[in-house]
DOSE-642582 format. One record per residue: residue in three letters; residue number from 1; x, y, z of N, C-alpha, C in turn. Coordinates in Angstrom, 2 decimals, m for minus. Layout:
residues N
@res = ALA; n = NUM; n.X = X; n.Y = Y; n.Z = Z; ca.X = X; ca.Y = Y; ca.Z = Z; c.X = X; c.Y = Y; c.Z = Z
...
//
This chain:
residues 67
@res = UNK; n = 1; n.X = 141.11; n.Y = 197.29; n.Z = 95.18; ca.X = 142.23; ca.Y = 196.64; ca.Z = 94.53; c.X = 142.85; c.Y = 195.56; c.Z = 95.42
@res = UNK; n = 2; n.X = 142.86; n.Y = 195.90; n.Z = 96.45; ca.X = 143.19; ca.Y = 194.95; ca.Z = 97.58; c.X = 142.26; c.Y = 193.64; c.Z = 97.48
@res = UNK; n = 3; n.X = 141.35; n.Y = 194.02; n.Z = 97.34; ca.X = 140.50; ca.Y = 192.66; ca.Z = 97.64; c.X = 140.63; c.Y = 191.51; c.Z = 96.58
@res = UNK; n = 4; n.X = 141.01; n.Y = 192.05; n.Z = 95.36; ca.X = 140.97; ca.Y = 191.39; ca.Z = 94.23; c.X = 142.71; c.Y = 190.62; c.Z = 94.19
@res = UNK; n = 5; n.X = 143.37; n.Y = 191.48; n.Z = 94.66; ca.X = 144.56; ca.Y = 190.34; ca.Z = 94.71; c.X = 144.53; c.Y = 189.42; c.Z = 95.85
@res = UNK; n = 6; n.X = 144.24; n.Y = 190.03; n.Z = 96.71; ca.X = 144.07; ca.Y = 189.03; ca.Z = 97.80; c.X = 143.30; c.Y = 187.55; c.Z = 97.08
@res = UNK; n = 7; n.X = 142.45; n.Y = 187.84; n.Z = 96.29; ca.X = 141.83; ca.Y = 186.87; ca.Z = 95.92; c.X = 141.89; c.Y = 185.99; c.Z = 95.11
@res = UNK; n = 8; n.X = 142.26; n.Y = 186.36; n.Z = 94.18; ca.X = 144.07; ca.Y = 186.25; ca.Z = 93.17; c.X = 144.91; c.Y = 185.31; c.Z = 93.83
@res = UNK; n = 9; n.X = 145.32; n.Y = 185.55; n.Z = 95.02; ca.X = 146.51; ca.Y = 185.03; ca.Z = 95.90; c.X = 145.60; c.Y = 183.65; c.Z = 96.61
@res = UNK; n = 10; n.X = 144.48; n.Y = 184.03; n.Z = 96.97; ca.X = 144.28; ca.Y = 182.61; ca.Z = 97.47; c.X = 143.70; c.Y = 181.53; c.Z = 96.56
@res = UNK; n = 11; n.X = 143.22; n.Y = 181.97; n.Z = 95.50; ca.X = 143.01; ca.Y = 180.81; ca.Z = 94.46; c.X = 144.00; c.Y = 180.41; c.Z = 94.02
@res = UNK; n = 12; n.X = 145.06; n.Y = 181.14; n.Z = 93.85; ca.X = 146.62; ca.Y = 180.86; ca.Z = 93.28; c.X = 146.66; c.Y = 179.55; c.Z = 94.38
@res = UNK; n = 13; n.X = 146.79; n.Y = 179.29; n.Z = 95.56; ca.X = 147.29; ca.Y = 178.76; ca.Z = 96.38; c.X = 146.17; c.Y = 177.70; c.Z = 96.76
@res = UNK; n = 14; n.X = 144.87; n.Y = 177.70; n.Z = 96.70; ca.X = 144.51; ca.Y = 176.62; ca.Z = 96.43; c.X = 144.39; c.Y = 175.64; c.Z = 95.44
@res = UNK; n = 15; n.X = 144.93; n.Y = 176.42; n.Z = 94.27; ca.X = 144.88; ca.Y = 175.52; ca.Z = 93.01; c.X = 146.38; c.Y = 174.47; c.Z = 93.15
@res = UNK; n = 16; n.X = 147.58; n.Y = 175.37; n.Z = 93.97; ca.X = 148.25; ca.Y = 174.60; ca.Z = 94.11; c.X = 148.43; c.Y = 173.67; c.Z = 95.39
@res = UNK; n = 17; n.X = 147.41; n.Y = 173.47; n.Z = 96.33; ca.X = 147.45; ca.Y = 172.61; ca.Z = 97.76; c.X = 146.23; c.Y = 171.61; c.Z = 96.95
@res = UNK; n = 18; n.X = 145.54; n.Y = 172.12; n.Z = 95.70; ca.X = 144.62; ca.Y = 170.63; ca.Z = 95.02; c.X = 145.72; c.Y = 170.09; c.Z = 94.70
@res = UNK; n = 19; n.X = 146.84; n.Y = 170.83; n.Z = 93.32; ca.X = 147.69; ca.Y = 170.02; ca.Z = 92.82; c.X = 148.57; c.Y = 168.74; c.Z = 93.61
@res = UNK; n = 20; n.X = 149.06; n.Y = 169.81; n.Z = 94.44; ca.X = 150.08; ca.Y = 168.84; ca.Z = 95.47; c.X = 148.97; c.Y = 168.02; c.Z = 96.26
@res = UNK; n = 21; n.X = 148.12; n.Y = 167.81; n.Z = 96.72; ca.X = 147.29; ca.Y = 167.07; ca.Z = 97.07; c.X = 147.15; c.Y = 165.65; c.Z = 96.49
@res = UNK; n = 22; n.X = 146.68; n.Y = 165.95; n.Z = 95.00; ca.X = 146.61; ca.Y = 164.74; ca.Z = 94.25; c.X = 148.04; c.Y = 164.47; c.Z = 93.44
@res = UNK; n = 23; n.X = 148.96; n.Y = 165.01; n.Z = 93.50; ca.X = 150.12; ca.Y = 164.34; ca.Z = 93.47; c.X = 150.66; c.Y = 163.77; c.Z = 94.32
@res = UNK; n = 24; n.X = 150.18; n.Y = 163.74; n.Z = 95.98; ca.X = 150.75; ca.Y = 163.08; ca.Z = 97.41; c.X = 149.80; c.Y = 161.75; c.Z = 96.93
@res = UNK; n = 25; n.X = 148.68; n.Y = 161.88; n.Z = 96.85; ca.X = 147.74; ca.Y = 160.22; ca.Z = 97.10; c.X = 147.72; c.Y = 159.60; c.Z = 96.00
@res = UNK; n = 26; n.X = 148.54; n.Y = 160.05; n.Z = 94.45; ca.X = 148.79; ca.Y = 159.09; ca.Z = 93.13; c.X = 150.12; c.Y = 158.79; c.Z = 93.54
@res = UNK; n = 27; n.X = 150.79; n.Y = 159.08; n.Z = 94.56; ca.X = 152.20; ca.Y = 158.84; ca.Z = 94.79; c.X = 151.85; c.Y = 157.74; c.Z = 96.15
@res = UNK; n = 28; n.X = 151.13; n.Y = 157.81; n.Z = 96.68; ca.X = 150.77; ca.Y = 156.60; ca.Z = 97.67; c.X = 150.03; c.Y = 155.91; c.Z = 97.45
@res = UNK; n = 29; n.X = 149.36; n.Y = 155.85; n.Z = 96.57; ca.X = 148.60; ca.Y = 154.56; ca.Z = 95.96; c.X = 149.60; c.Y = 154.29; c.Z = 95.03
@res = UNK; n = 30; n.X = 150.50; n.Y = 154.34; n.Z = 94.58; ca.X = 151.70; ca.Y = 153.99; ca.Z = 93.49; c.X = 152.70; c.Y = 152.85; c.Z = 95.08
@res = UNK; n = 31; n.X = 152.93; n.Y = 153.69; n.Z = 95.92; ca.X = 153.82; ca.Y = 153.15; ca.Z = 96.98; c.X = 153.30; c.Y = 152.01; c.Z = 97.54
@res = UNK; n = 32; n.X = 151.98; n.Y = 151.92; n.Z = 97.78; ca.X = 150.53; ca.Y = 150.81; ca.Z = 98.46; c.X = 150.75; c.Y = 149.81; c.Z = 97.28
@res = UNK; n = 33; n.X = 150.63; n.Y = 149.93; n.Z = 96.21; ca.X = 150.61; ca.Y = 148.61; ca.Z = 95.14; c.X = 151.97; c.Y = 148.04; c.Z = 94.98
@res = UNK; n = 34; n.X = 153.24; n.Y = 148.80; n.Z = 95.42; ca.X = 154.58; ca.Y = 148.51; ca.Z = 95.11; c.X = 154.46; c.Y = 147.64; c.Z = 96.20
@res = UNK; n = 35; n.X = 154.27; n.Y = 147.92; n.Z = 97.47; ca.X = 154.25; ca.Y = 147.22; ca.Z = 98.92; c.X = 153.68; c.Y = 145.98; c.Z = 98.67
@res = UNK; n = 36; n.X = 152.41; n.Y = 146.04; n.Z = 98.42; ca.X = 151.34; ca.Y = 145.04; ca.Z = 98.39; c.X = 151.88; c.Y = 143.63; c.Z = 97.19
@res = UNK; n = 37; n.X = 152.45; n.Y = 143.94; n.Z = 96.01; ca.X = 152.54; ca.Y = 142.89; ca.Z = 95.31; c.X = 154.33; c.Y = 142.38; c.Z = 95.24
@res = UNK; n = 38; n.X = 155.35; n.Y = 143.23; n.Z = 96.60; ca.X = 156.50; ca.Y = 142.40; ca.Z = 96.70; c.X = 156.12; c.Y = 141.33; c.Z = 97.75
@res = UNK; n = 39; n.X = 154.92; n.Y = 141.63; n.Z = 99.24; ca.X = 154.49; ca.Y = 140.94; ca.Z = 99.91; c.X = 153.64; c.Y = 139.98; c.Z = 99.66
@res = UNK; n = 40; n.X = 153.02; n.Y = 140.05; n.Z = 98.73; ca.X = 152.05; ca.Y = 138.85; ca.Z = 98.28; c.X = 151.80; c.Y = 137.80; c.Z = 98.49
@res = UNK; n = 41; n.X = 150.95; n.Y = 136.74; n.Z = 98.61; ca.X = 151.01; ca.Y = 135.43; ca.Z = 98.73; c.X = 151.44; c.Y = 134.73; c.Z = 97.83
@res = UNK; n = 42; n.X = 152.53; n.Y = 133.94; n.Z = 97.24; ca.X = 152.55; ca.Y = 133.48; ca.Z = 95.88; c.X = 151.58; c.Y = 132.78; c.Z = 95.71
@res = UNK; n = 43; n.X = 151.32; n.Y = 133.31; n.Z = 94.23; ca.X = 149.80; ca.Y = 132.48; ca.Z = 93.57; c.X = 148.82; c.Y = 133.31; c.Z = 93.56
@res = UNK; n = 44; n.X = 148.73; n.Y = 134.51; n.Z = 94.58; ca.X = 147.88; ca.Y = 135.70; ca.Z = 94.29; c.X = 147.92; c.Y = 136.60; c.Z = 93.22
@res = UNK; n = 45; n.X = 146.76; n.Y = 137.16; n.Z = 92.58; ca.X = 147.45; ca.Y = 137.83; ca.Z = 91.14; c.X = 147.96; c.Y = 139.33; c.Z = 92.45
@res = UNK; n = 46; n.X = 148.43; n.Y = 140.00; n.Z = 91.60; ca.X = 149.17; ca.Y = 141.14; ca.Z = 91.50; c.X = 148.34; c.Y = 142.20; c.Z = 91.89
@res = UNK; n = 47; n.X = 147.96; n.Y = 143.62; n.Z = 92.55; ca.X = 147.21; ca.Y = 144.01; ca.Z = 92.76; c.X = 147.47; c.Y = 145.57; c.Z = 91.78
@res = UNK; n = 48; n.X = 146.07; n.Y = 145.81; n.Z = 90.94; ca.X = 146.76; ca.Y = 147.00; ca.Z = 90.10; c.X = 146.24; c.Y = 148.23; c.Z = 90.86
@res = UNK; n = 49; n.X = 146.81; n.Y = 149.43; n.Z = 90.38; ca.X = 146.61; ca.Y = 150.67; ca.Z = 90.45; c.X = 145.26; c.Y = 151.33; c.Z = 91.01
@res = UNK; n = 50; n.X = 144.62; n.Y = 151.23; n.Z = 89.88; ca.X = 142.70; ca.Y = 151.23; ca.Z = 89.99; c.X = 142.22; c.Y = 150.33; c.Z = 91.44
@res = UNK; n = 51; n.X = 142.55; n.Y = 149.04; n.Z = 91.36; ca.X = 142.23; ca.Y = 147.99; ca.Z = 92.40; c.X = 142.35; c.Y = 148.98; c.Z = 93.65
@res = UNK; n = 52; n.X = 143.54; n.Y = 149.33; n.Z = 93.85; ca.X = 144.07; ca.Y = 149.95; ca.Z = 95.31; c.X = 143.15; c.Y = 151.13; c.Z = 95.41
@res = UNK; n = 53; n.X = 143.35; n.Y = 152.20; n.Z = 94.43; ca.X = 142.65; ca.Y = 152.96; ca.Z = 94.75; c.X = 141.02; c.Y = 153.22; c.Z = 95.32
@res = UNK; n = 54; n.X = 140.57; n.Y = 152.05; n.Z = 94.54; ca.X = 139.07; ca.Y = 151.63; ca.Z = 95.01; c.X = 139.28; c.Y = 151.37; c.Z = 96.25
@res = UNK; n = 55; n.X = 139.89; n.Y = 150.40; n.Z = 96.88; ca.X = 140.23; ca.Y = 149.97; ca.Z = 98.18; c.X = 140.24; c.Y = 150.86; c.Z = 98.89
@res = UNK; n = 56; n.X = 141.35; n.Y = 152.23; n.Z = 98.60; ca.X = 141.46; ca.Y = 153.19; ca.Z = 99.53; c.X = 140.23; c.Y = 154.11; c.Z = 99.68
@res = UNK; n = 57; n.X = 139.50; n.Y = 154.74; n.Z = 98.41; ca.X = 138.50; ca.Y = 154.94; ca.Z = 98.54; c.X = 137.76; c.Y = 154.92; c.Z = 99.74
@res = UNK; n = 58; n.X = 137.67; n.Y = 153.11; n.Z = 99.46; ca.X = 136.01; ca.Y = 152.49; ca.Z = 100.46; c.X = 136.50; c.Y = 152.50; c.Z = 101.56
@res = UNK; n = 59; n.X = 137.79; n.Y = 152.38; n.Z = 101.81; ca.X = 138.19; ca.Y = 152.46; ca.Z = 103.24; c.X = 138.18; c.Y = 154.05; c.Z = 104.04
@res = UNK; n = 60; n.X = 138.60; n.Y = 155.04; n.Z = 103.32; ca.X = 138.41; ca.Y = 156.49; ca.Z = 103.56; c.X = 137.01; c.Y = 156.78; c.Z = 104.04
@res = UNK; n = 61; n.X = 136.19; n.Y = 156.42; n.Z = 102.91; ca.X = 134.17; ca.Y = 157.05; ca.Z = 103.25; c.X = 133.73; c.Y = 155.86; c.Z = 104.34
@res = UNK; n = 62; n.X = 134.41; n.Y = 154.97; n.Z = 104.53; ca.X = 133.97; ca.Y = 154.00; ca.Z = 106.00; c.X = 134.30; c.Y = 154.75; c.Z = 107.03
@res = UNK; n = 63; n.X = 135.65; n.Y = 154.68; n.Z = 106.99; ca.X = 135.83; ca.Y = 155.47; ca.Z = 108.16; c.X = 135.49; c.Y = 156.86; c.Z = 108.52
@res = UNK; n = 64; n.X = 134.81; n.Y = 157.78; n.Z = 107.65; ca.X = 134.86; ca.Y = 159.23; ca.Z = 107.92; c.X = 133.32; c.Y = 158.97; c.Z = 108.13
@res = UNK; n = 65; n.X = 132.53; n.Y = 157.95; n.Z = 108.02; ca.X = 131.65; ca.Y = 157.70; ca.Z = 108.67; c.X = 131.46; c.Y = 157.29; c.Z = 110.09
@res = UNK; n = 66; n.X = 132.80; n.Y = 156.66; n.Z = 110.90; ca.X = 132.88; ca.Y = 156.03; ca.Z = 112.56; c.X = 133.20; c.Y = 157.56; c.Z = 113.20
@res = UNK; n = 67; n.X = 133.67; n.Y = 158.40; n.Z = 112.51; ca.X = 133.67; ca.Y = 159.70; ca.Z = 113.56; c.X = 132.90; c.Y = 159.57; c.Z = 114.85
//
């Protein structure tokens, strides 16, 4: 019986460190595009949502490749 709540308890708790997870990096790629298009160059378009995230992406699997 033990084993089964225990187990219970840690899926409980990883389902919520995914949640809060991807609510921290849709909340910083929201903060990254707010940044990015008050600094802008005028005359540059605007940088959207999707855009950044790709960005962050390719920049993440680059670098977890220089390890």
């Amino acid at each position: 019986m033990r084993d089964e709540i225990r187990k219970e308890i840690v899926a409980y708790l990883r389902t919520m460190y995914q949640s809060s997870a991807i609510t921290d990096a849709l909340e910083l790629i929201q903060n990254r595009v707010r940044s990015y298009n008050r600094c802008k160059i005028e005359g540059e378009p605007e940088m959207t949502f999707d855009e950044m995230a790709e960005l962050l992406i390719e920049k993440l699997t680059t670098y977890r490749g220089k390890r």
